[in-house]
C-alpha distance (Angstrom), angle and dihedral (degrees) to the residues before:
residue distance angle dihedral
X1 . . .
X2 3.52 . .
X3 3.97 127.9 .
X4 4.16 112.7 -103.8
X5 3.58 85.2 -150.7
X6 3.92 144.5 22.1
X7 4.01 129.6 -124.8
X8 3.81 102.0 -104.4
X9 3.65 99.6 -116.3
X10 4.41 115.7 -115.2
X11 3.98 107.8 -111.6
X12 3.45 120.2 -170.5
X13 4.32 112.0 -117.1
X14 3.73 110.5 -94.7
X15 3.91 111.8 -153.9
X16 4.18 122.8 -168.2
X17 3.60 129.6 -163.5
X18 3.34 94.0 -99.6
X19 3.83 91.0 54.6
X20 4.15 91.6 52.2
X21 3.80 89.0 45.2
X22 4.17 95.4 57.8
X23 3.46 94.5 39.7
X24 3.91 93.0 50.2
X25 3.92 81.3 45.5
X26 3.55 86.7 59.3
X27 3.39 107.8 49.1
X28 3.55 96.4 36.4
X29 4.50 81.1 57.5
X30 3.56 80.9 48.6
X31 3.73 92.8 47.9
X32 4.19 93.2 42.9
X33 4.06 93.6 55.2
X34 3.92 93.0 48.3
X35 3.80 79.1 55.9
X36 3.90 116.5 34.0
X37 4.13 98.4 25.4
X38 4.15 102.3 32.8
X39 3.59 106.5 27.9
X40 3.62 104.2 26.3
X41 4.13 96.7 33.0
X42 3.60 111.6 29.3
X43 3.50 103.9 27.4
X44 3.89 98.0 29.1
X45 3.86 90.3 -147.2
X46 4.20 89.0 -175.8
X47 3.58 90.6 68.2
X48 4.26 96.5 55.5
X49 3.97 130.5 71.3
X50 3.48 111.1 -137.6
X51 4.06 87.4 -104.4
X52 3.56 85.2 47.4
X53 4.14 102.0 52.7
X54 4.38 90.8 46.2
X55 3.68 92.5 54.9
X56 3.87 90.0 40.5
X57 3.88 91.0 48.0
X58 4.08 89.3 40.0
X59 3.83 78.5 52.3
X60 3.88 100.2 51.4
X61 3.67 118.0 31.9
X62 4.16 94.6 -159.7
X63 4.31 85.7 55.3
X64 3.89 82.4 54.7
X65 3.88 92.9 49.3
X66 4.13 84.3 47.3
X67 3.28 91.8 51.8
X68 3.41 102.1 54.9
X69 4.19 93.0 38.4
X70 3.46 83.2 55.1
X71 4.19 92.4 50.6
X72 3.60 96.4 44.2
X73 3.91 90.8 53.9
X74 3.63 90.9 54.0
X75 4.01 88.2 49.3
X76 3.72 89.5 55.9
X77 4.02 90.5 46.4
X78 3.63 88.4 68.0
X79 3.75 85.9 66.9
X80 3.78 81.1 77.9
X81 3.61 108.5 54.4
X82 3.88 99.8 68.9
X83 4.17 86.6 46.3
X84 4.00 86.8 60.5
X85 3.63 90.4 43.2
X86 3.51 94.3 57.4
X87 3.66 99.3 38.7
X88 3.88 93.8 48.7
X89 3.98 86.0 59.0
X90 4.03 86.3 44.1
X91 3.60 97.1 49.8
X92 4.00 88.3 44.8
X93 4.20 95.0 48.8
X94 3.73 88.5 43.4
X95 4.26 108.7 44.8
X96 3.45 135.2 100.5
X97 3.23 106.0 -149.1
X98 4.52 115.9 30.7
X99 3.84 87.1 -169.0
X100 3.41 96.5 57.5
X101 3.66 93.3 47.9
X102 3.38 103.6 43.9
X103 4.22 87.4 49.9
X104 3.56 86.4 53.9
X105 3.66 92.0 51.3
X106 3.81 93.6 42.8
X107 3.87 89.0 49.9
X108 3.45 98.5 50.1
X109 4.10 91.4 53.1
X110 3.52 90.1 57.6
X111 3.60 99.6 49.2
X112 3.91 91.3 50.9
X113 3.70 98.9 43.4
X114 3.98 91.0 90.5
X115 3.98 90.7 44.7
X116 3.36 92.1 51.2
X117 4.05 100.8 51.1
X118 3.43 76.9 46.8
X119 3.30 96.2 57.6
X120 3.93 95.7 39.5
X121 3.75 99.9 32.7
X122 3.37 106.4 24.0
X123 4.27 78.2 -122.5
X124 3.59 125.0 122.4
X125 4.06 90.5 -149.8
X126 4.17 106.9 31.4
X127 3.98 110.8 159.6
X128 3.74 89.0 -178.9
X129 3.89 90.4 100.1
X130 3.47 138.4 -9.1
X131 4.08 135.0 -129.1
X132 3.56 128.7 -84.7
X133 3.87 93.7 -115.4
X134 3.81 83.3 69.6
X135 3.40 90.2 58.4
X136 3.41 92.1 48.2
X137 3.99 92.3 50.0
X138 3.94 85.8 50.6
X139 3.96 90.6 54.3
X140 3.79 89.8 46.7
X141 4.03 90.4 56.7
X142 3.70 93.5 44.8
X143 3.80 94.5 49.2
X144 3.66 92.0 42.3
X145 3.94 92.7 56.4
X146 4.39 91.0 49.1
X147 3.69 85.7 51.9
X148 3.84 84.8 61.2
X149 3.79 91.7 62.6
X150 4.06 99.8 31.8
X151 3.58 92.7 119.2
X152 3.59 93.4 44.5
X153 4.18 123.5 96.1
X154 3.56 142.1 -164.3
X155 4.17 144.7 53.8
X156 3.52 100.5 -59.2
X157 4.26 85.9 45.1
X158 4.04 87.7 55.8
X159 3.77 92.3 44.2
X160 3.64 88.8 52.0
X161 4.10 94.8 46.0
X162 3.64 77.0 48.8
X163 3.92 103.4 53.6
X164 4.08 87.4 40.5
X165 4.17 93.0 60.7
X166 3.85 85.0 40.3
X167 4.05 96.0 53.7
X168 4.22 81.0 46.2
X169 4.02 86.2 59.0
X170 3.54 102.2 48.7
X171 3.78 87.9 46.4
X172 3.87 92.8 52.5
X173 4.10 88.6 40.9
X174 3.92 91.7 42.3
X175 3.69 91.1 50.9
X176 3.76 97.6 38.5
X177 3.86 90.1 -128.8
X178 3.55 121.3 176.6
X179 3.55 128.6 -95.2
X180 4.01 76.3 11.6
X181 3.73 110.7 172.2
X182 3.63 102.5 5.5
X183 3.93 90.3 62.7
X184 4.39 88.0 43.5
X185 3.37 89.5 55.1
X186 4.04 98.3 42.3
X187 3.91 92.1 43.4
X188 4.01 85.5 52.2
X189 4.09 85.9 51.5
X190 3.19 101.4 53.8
X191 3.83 99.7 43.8
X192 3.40 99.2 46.0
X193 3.50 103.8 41.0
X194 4.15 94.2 31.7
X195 3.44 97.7 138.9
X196 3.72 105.5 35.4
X197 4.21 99.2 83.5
X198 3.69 103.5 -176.1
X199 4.09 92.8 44.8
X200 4.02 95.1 43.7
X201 3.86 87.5 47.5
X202 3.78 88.3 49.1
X203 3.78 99.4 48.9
X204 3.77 97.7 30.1
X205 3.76 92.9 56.8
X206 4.05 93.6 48.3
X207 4.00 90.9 52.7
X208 4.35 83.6 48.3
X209 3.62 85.5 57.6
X210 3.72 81.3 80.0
X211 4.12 86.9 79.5
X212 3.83 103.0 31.9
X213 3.28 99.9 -127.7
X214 3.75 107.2 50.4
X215 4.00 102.0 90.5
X216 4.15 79.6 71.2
X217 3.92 87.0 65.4
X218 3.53 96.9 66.5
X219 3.98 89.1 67.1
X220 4.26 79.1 79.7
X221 3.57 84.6 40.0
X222 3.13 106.2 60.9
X223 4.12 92.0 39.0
X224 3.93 94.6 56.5
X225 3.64 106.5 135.0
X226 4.20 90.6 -166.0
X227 3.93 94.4 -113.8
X228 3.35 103.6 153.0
X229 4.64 97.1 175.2
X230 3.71 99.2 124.9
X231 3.93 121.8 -136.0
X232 3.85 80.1 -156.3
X233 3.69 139.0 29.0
X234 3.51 113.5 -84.7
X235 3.92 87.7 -120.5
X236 3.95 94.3 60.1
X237 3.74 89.1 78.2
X238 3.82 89.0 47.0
X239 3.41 91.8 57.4
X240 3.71 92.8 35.1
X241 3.94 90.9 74.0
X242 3.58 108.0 43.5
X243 4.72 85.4 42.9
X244 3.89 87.2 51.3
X245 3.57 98.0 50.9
X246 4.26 91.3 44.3
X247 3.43 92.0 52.2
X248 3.78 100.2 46.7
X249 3.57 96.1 37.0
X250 4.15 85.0 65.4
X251 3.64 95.6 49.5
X252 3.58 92.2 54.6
X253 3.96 94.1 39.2
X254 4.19 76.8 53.9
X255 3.75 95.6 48.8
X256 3.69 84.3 54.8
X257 3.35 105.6 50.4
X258 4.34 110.4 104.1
């Protein structure tokens, strides 16, 4: 007697670009509310010592609850930082044109520099640190000049590769840049090693540990099938970052007002 049905059969997942650029989106959304709205508008963290914001939270049970909302939001933002790694070295393997795409990039910092003090210090000028998208232009230089010696070999090549990804680290740390030396060190991972899986998953997840959460990110990793046909235009996530940031940097400069 024959079966009425068959076993579905067990596929592996298959993740595009587009996939690993909403869900970094996401979680980087995720990550920007737990920042701008919780910590920085309803619990006003710049206006606590540490001393100060235990007994206020041993004090009132619903700061507590912020508190940790507001931690666990940032836990699940470090989902995001890997993605961008990855992607920057995608976007640099795969384009046409490096000027163009680095201007872009370099653009789009400076336009969401004010959003994002906003967002952060409820500022529109705050030199205290700098947006991701600065990182990310930082990464883009330093990959740029190791592709200019990939065919090369030998000590004095590996010392160079090595002084390159150390120049991008003091930039990010001089410049306080976000996602700073976790997204150096990821960017320099994934180039370098690009076509050695097990070893790039290895080292990329140890330098995530610097957010927690970001060894999980390699699961989409690891399952990107190399699509790179969009859903959206490549400049709706551009504008994404710098819109997200505006927007919640007013609601928490409104939560603070008296």
């Amino acid at each position: 007697m024959q079966r009425m049905g068959r076993r579905a059969a067990w596929k592996l997942p298959s993740i595009t670009a587009d996939g690993l650029k909403i869900f970094a989106c996401i979680t980087m959304f995720i990550q920007s509310i737990g920042i701008a709205v919780i910590e920085k508008g309803i619990i006003n963290l710049d206006n606590y010592t540490q001393a100060e914001l235990s007994q206020a939270m041993a004090d009132d049970s619903s700061l507590m609850v912020a508190a940790g909302t507001g931690s666990v939001m940032q836990l699940i933002g470090g989902l995001s930082v890997p993605i961008f790694a990855y992607l920057l070295v995608e976007g640099f393997r795969h384009t046409s044109d490096f000027r163009k795409y680095m201007l872009s990039m370099f653009i789009f910092a400076l336009v969401s520099e004010i959003p994002y003090d906003l967002a952060n210090s409820q500022k529109l000028v705050d030199w205290s640190s700098q947006n991701s998208l600065v990182t990310m232009c930082i990464c883009l230089l330093m990959v740029y000049f190791l592709d200019l010696f990939k065919e090369k070999k030998g000590i004095a090549i590996t010392l160079l590769r090595g002084t390159i990804v150390l120049c991008a680290v003091i930039w990010v740390t001089v410049l306080m840049a976000a996602y700073g030396l976790c997204m150096v060190l990821l960017t320099a991972v994934f180039y370098l090693f690009y076509s050695r899986n097990v070893l790039k998953t290895v080292l990329g997840m140890a330098a995530s540990l610097l957010y927690v959460t970001g060894p999980l990110s390699f699961y989409g990793i690891w399952f990107y099938n190399e699509q790179r046909k969009d859903r959206l235009p490549k400049y709706v996530y551009y504008v994404f970052y710098p819109a997200h940031l505006l927007v919640l940097g007013v609601i928490s400069c409104y939560l603070q007002a008296p």
